[in-house]
C-alpha positions in Angstrom: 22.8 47.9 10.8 25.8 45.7 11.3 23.7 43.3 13.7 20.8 42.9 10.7 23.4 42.2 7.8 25.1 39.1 10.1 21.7 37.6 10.7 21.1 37.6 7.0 24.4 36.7 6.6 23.4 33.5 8.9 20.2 32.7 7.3 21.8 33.0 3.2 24.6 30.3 5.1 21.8 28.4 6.3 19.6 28.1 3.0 22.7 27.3 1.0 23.9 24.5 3.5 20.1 23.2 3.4 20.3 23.6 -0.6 23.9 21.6 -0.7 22.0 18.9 1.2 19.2 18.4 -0.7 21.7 18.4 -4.2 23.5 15.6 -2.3 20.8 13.7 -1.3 19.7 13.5 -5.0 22.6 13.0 -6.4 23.1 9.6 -4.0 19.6 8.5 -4.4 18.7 9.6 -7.5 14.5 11.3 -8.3 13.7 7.9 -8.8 14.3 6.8 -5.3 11.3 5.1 -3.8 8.8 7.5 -2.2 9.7 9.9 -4.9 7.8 9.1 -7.9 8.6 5.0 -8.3 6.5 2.4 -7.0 8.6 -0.1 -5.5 9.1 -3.8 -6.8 6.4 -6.5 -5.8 8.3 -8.3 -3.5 8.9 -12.0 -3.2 6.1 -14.0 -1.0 5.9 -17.4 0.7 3.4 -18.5 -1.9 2.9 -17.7 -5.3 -0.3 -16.3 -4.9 -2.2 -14.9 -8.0 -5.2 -13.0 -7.6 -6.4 -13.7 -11.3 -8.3 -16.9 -10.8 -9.4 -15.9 -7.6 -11.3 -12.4 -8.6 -12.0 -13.2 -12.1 -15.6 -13.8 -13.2 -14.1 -17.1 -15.1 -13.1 -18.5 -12.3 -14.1 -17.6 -8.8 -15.3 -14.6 -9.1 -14.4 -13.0 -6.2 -14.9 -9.5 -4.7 -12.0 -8.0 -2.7 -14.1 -7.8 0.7 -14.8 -11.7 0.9 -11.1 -11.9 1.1 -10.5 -8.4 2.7 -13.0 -8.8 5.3 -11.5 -5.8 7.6 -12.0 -3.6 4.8 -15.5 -2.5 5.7 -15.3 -2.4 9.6 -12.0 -1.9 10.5 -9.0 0.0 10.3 -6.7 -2.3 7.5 -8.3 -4.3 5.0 -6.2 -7.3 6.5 -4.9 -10.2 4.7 -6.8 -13.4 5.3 -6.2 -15.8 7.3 -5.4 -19.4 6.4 -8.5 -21.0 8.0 -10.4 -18.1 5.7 -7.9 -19.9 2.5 -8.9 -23.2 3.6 -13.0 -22.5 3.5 -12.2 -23.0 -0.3 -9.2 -24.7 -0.6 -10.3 -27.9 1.4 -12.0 -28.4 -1.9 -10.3 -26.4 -4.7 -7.1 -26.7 -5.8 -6.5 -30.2 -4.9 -2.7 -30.7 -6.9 -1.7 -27.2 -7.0 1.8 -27.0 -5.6 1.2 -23.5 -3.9 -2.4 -24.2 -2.8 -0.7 -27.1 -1.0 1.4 -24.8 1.1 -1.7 -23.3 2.4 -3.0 -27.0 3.2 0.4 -27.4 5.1 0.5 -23.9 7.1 -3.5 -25.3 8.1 -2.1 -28.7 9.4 0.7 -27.5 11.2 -1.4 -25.1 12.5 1.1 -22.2 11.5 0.6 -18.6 9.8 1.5 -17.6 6.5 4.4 -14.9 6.6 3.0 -12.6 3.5 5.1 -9.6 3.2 3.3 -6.0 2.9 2.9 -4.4 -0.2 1.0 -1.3 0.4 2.4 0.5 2.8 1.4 4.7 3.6 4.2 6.3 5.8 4.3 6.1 9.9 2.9 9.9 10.4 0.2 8.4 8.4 -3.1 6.7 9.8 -5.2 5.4 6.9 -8.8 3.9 7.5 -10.5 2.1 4.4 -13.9 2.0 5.8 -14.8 5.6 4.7 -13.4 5.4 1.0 -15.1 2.0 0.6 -18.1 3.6 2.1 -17.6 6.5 -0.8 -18.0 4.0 -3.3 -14.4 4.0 -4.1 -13.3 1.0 -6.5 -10.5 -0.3 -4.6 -8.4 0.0 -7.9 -8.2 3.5 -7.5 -5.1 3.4 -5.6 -4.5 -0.5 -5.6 -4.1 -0.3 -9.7 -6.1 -3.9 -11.0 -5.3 -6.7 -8.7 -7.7 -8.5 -10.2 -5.0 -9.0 -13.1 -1.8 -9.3 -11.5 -0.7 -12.7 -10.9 1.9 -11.3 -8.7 0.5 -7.9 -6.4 2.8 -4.9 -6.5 2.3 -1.5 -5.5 1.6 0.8 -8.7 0.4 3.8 -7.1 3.3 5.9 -4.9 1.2 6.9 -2.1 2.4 10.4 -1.4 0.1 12.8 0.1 -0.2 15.0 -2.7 -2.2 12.3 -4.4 -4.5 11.9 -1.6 -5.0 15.8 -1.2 -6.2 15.9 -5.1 -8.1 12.6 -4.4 -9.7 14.5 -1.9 -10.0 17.9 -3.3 -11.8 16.6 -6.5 -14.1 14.2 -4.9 -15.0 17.0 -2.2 -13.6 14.9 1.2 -11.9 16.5 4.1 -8.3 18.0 3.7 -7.8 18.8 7.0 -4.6 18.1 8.9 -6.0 15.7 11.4 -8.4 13.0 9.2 -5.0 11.5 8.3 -2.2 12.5 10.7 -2.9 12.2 14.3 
């Protein structure tokens, strides 16, 4: 009897130690921490790039994929590269201070550094050809784009989103589509 009230004993110490941890870790990072419920800030890019003329019917009109071209085949979307900037602004643009930077990086033959704004965790292997092949408006988890002259995360891509994504639109929720 003795031998079954230590191991409870061990296992109450345990929970409370895991509890104390977790009241800490909130209490130094707050709920609001990143990952848990906030989208982070849109961070600061080489160029001031604005997808508002570039996608809206006024203007250019663009759909994500001619931009996005890894979208449908690949793995990533990808961000395009500066020879795919320069097949319109050779032409368009002509004046724009941030349009000339792209000019530049074709010249000196150089990429531009864009910093990542979507990003799912490590343990996480996410393919966009099978939700653009659902039909999936790429707004669904990148917010409107299309609108922001300066792209932020808006959606916090936790898996519990992308379980009732799933769930309601009938897609696979096993273990493996996602983490490998």
């Amino acid at each position: 009897m003795a031998l079954v009230s230590a191991k409870w004993r061990l296992r109450l110490l345990a929970a409370a130690l895991a509890l104390m941890v977790i009241v800490i870790v909130a209490a130094v990072f707050g709920t609001r921490a990143v990952g848990y419920g906030q989208s982070p800030p849109a961070p600061q890019q080489p160029i001031a790039f604005s997808h508002v003329p570039h996608v809206s019917p006024e203007k250019a009109g663009a759909q994500c994929v001619f931009c996005h071209r890894g979208v449908v085949t690949g793995a990533v979307a990808g961000i395009p590269s500066v020879e795919q900037c320069m097949f319109c602004h050779r032409v368009v643009g002509q004046g724009n201070a941030e349009v000339e930077k792209v000019r530049k990086a074709w010249e000196d033959k150089q990429p531009i550094d864009w910093v990542r704004v979507h990003r799912v965790p490590d343990s996480v292997h996410f393919v966009h050809e099978p939700h653009i092949r659902a039909q999936l408006e790429c707004a669904t988890c990148h917010g409107d784009v299309g609108s922001m002259t300066q792209v932020r995360q808006v959606k916090v891509l936790r898996m519990g989103e992308c379980l009732a994504c799933h769930r309601a639109r009938g897609a696979p929720t096993e273990c493996s589509i996602c983490h490998y």
